[in-house]
N, C-alpha and C positions, 0 to 999 in steps of 0.2 A: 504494500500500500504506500504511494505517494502523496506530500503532505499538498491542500488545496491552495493555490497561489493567486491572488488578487492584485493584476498591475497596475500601475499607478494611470489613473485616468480610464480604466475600462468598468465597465456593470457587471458584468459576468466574470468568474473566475472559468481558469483554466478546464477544469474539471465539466462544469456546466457547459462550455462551448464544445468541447471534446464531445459529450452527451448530447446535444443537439445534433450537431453533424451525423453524430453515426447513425440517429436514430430517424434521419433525412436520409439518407443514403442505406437504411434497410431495404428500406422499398425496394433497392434492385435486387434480384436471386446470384444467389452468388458470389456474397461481398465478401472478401478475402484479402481486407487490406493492414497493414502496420502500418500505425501512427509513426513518421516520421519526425515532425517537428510541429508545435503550433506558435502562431506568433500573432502577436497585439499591434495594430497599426491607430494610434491616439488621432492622427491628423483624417483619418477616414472613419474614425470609429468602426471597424472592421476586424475581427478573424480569421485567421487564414491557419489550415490544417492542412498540415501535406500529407502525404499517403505514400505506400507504395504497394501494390497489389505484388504478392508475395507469391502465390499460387497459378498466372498467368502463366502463359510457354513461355511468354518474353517479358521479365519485368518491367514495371509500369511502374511511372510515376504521375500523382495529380495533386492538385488541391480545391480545395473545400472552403467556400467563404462566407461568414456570417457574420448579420452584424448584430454590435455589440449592444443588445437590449434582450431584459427578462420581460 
C-alpha cells in the first residue's frame, strides 16, 4: 500500500484520479495496462496517466487525461 498524495494546487489526490481513469477505461474488454506514471498539470488543471498495455504482441504506450475536479 502506497501513502495518498495531495499536490499542491490540485482537488483530487493521486489515488482518486488513478481510480477514475481506470474505472473510465473498464469499459473497454480487455484492459491490460501498468500504470506508468501520473502527473498534475496546475496551469490546465488536468491529469494525465500514462499507461503501458503490458499484454499486447507489441507494447503500447498511452495516456489518460482528466480533469482535476470531484
Amino acid at each position: 500500500m502506497l501513502p495518498t498524495y495531495q499536490l499542491k494546487g490540485a482537488d483530487l489526490t493521486e489515488e482518486e484520479v488513478v481510480r477514475q481513469v481506470i474505472e473510465k477505461k473498464q469499459d473497454d474488454s480487455g484492459f491490460t495496462a501498468a500504470i506508468s506514471d501520473v502527473t498534475f498539470n496546475e496551469k490546465t488543471d488536468q491529469w494525465t496517466v500514462g499507461f503501458t498495455e503490458t499484454f499486447a504482441p507489441k507494447e503500447k504506450e498511452f495516456n489518460i487525461t482528466a480533469d482535476d475536479q470531484k
